[in-house]
Structures are given as C-alpha cells and as structure tokens.
PAROVO-452854 format. One record per residue (C-alpha): residue number from 1; residue in three letters; x, y, z. Coordinates in pm, whole numbers. Layout:
N
+-----+-----+--------+--------+--------+
:   k :   r :      u :      v :      w :
+-----+-----+--------+--------+--------+
: NUM : ala :      X :      Y :      Z :
...
+-----+-----+--------+--------+--------+
! end
This chain:
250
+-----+-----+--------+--------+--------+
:   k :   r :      u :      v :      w :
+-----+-----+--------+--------+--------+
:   1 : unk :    780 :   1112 :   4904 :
:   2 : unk :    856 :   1350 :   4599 :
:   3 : unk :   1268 :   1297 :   4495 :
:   4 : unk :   1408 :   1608 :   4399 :
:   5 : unk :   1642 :   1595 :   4120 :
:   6 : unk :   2018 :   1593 :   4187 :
:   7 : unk :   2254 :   1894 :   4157 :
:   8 : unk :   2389 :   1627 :   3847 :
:   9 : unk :   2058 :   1606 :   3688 :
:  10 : unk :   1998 :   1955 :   3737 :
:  11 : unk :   2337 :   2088 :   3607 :
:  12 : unk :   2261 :   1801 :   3279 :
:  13 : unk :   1915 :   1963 :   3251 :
:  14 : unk :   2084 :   2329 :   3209 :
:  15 : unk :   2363 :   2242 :   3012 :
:  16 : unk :   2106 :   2052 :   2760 :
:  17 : unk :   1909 :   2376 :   2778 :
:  18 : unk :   2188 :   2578 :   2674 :
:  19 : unk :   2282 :   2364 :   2411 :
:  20 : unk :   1982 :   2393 :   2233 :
:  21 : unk :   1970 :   2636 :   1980 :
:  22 : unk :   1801 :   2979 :   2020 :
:  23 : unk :   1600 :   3156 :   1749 :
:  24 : unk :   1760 :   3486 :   1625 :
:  25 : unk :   1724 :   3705 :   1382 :
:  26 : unk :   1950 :   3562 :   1137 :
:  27 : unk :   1757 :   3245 :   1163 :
:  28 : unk :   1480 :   3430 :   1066 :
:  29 : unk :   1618 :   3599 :    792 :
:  30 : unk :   1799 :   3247 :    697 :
:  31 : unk :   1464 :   3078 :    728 :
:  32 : unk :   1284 :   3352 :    532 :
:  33 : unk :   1534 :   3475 :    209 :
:  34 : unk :   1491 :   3179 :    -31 :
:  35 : unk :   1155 :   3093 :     -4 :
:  36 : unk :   1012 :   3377 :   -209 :
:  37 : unk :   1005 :   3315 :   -584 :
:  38 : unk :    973 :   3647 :   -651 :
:  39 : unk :   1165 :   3973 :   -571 :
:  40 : unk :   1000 :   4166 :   -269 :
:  41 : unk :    960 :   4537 :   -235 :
:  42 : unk :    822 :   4688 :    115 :
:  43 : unk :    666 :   5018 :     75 :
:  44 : unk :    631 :   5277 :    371 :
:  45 : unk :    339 :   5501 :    329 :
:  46 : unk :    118 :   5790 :    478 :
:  47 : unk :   -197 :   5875 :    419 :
:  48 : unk :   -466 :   6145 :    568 :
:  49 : unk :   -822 :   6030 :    643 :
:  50 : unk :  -1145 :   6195 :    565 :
:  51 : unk :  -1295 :   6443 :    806 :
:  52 : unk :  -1569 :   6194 :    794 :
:  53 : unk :  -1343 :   5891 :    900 :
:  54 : unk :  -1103 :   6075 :   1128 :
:  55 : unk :  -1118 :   6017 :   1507 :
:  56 : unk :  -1338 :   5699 :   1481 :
:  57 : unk :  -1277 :   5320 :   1564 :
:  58 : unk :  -1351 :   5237 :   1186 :
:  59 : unk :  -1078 :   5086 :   1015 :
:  60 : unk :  -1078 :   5184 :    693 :
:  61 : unk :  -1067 :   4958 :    394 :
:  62 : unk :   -840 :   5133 :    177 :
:  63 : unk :   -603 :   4875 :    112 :
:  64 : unk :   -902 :   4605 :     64 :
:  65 : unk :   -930 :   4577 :   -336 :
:  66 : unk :   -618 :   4572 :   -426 :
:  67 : unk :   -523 :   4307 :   -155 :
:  68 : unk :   -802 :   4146 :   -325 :
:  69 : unk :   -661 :   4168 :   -682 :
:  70 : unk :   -284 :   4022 :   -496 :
:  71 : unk :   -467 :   3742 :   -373 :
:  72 : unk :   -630 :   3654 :   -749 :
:  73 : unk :   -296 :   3660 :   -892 :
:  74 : unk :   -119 :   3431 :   -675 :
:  75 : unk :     64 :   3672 :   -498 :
:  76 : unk :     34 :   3751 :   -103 :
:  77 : unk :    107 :   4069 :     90 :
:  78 : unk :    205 :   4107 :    451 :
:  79 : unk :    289 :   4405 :    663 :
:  80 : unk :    113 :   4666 :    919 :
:  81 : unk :   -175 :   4904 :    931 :
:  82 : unk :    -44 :   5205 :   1225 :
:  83 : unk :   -380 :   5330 :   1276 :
:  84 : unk :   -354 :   5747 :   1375 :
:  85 : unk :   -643 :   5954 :   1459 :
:  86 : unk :   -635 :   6156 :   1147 :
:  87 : unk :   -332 :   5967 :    968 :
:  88 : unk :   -276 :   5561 :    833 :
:  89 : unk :     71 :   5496 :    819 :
:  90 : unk :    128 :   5182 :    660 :
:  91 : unk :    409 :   4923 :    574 :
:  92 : unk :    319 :   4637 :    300 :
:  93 : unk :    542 :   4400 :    151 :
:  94 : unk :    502 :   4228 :   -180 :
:  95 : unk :    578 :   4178 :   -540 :
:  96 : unk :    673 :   4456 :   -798 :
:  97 : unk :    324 :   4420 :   -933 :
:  98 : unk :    112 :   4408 :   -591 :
:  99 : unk :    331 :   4740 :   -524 :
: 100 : unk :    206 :   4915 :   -801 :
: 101 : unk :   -138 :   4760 :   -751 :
: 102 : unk :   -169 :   4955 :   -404 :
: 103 : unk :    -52 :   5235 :   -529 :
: 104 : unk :   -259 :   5297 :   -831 :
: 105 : unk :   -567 :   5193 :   -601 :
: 106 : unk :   -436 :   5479 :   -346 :
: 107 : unk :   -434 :   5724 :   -649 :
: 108 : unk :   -794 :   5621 :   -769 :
: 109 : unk :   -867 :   5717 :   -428 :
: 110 : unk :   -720 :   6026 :   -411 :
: 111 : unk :   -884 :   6140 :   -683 :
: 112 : unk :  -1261 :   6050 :   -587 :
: 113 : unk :  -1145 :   6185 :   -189 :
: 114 : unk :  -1419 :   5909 :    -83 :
: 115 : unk :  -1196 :   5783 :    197 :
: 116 : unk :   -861 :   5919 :    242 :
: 117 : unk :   -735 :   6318 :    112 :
: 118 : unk :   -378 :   6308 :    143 :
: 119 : unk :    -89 :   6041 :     50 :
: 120 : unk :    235 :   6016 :     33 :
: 121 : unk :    497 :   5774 :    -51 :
: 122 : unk :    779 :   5757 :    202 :
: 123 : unk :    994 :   5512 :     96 :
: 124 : unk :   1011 :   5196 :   -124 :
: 125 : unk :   1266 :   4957 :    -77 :
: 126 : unk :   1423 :   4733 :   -391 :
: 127 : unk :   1618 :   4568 :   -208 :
: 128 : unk :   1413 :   4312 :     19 :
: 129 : unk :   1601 :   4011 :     64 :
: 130 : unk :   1318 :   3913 :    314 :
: 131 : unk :   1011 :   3982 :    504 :
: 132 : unk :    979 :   4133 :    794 :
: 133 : unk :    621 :   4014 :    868 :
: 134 : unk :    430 :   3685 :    830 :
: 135 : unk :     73 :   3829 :    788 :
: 136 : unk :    -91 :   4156 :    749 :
: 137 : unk :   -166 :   4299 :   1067 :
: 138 : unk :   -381 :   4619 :   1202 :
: 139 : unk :   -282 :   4825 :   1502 :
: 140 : unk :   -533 :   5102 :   1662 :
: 141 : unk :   -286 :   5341 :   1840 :
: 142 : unk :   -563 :   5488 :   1987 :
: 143 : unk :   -418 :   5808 :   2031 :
: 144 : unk :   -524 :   6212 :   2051 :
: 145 : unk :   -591 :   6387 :   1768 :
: 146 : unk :   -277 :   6732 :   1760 :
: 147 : unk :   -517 :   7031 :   1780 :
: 148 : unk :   -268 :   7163 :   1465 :
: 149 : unk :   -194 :   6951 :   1167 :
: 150 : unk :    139 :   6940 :   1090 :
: 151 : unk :    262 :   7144 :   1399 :
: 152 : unk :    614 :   7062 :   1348 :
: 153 : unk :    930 :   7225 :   1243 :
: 154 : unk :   1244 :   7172 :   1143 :
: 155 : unk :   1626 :   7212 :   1027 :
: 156 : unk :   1694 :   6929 :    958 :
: 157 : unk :   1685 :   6838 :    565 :
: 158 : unk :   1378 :   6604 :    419 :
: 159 : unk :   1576 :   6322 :    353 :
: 160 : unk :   1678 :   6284 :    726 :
: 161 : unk :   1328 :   6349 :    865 :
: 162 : unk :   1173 :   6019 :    624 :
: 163 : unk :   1517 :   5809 :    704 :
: 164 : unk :   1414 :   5863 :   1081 :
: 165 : unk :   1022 :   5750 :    977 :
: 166 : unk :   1146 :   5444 :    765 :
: 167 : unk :   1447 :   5323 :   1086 :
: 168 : unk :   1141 :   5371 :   1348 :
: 169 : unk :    922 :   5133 :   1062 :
: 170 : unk :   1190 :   4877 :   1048 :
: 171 : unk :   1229 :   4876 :   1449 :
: 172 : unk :    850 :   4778 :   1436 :
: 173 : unk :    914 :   4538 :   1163 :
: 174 : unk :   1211 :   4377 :   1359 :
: 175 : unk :   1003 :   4366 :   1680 :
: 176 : unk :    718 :   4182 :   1516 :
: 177 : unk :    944 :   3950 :   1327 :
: 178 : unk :   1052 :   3842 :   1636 :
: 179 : unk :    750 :   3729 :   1756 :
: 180 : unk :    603 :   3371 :   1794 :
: 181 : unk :    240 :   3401 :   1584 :
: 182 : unk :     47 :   3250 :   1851 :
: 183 : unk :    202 :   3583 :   2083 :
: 184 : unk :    165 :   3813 :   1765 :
: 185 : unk :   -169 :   3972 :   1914 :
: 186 : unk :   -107 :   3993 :   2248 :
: 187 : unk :    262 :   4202 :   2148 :
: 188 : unk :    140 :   4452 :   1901 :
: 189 : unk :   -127 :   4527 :   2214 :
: 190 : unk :    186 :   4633 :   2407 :
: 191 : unk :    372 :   4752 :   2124 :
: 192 : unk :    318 :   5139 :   2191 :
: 193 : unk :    444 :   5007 :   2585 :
: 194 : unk :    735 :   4820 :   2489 :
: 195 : unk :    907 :   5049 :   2174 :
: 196 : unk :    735 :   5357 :   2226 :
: 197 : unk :   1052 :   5502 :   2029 :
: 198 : unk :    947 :   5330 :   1730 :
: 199 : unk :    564 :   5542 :   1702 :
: 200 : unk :    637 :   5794 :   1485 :
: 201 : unk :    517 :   6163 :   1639 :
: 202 : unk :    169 :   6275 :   1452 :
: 203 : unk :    339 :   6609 :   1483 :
: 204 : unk :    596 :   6439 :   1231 :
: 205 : unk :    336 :   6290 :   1002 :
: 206 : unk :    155 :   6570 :    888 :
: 207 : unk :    470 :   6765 :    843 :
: 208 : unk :    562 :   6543 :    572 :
: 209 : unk :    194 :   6460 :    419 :
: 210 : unk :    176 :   6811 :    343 :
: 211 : unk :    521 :   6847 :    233 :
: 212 : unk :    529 :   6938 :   -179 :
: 213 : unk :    863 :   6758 :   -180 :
: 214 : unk :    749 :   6375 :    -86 :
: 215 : unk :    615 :   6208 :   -395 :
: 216 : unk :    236 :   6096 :   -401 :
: 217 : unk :     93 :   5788 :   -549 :
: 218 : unk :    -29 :   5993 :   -808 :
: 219 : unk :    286 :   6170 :   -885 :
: 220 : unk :    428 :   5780 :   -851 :
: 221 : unk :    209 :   5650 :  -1121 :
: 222 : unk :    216 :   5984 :  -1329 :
: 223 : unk :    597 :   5929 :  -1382 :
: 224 : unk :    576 :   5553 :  -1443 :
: 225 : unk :    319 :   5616 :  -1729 :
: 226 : unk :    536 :   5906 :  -1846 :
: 227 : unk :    866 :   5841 :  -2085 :
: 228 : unk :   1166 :   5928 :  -1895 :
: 229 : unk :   1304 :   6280 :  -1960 :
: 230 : unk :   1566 :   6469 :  -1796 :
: 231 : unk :   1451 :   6832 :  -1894 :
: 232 : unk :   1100 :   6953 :  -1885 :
: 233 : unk :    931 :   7144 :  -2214 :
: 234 : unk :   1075 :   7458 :  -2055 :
: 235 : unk :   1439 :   7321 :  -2103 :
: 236 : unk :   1469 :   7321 :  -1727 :
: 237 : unk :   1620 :   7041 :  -1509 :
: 238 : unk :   1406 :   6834 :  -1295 :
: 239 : unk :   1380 :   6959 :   -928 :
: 240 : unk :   1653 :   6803 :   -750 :
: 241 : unk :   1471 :   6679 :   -424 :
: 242 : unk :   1205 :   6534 :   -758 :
: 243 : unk :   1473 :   6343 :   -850 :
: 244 : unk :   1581 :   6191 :   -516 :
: 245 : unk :   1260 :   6066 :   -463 :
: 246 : unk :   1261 :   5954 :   -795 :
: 247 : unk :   1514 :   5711 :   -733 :
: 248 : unk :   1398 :   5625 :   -393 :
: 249 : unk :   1057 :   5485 :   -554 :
: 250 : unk :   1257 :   5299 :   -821 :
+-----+-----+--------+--------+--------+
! end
C-alpha cells in the first residue's frame, strides 16, 4: 500500500518551497546590468509597408543587413518585430553603433521605397541599464487592416501620445522579460490575449507616421552628419517640437 506523506512532511515540503527564492524582476535586472560591456540604447520605431507588402504573411526583412553588419562586429541585438497589417512597429536594443547602423539602413530604404514608405523614430532611450529581451523575436498580430490610415484624433499634445506608445512598448518588454525561453513562443502567441492593453491602436500608428513633427531616420541621420547650429541660414530658431525630438534621439 501507497503511504501518504504526513501533515509534518507536508507542512516541511511547503515551508522548503517557500523558502526558496522566486525570480523577480529585480533579479532579472540584477542578473542582466553588468554583463554588457558596452552601453545599450533601445530604440522604438514605426514604419509603413509597401502597398506591395501590406496585408500579407511575409515578414519583411528590413532589419536583415544591418543585423548582419551587428553580428560582424561583435555586437548582438535583441528586441521585437510587432507585425501590423500595413505598419512594423519595432523595439531593438543594442550598442550606440548597431543603433545608428539600423537607422541609416532604414533611411537607405526610405529612399529607394523598395520595401517600406514611411518611418519614424519614436523614441531612443540613453539610458539602458539593461535589456529587456534575450533574443530578437517576431510577432504576427494578425490583425485588420483600418479602412482609413491614420483615422485618429486628438487633444492631447505629441509628446503624450509617443510616451503612451513607448509605456505600452516597455509593458511588452517587461512581459517578455519575464518569461522562461523555453515558454518564450508559446507567450508571445497569447500575448495580444493576455496584455491586450499593451497593442498599440493602428488608429494610433498612422497618426503619428504621418505626423511632420516625429523625426525620421533620415531626418535622424541628416542632423548627425550636420554641425550643430542653433539658428537656421534664415536667422530663425529651430522648431521647438524639432528640438524635443532632438534631444529625445540623443
């Protein structure tokens, strides 16, 4: 006959459970900040597809060559592909010079309008004192297409609407962070299921993509190859919403 364990035993078991430590976030972010040699920056960033690419199950390369060139230097990127109909929103996270990599890839792109029309930059962050993902990962929302681009309006100011965007990103990165790689597939299958708060409305997206005010990768590497000025050749000030972006890319 099978002996069942004693209410003893099974109180020791418990307590021993209990007493063993439990992975948080802080132990991630304990495990993670120390380990990188170099400093990390994670860009957020939107870009339109091609008529030609829209509403298919392709998954654009667009990030593929300069991944490519990371790789060759030694460096390594990690982040998420958010696959729209229409849109690729995208967080990566790497070195300085993998950053700019990506984005003067995205602006060679731009310019030839082989694979993607739009771009913008939403945010880059400086101050990375760790990753938020292990890997690069691609997620198909597999979503509807808005019959109106950019059908979206607002009071709200711009800076507000692309803090929103970048604290529903960093959900995503927190809920992925959190899970164990072997479960990493199987989770971003339910992702849309389990923080649908953290998709970001298409409605949203292409109310910023076509928004004059968020800076481009092509505006991005236009000022980086340009010598810092703080008046124009007219003798007028830089745009102030120019500038804010400015600084939020630096």
């Amino acid at each position: 006959m099978d002996e069942y364990p004693s209410t003893a035993d099974r109180t020791r078991t418990s307590q021993e459970e209990e007493a063993k430590p439990r992975r948080t976030l802080l132990d991630i972010i304990n495990n993670k900040v120390g380990k990188e040699k170099k400093i990390i920056l994670r860009l957020c960033v939107l870009l339109r597809l091609t008529d030609s690419l829209a509403n298919t199950n392709e998954i654009p390369g667009v990030f593929d060559e300069a991944f490519v060139d990371i790789k060759n230097s030694g460096d390594r990127h990690t982040g998420i592909l958010l696959k729209y109909p229409v849109y690729i929103l995208a967080v990566i996270e790497s070195s300085y010079e993998g950053i700019f990599g990506i984005l003067s890839s995205l602006a060679k792109q731009l310019d030839s309008g082989d694979r993607i029309t739009h771009g913008k930059i939403l945010n880059i962050n400086v101050n990375t004192q760790f990753r938020y993902f292990d890997n690069w990962s691609v997620k198909d929302l597999k979503l509807v297409a808005p019959r109106i681009e950019a059908d979206f309006s607002t009071a709200e100011p711009l800076e507000s609407i692309v803090s929103e965007v970048v604290v529903q990103l960093n959900s995503i990165g927190l809920y992925v962070s959190l899970i164990t790689p072997n479960k990493l597939q199987k989770e971003l299958e339910a992702m849309q299921e389990r923080i649908p708060e953290a998709i970001v409305s298409q409605d949203v997206l292409g109310w910023l993509l076509f928004n004059e005010q968020v800076l481009s990768p092509n505006q991005y590497i236009k000022t980086y190859a340009s010598p810092f000025a703080t008046t124009l050749a007219s003798g007028k000030l830089f745009n102030q919403r120019f500038v804010i972006h400015f600084f939020i890319c630096f």
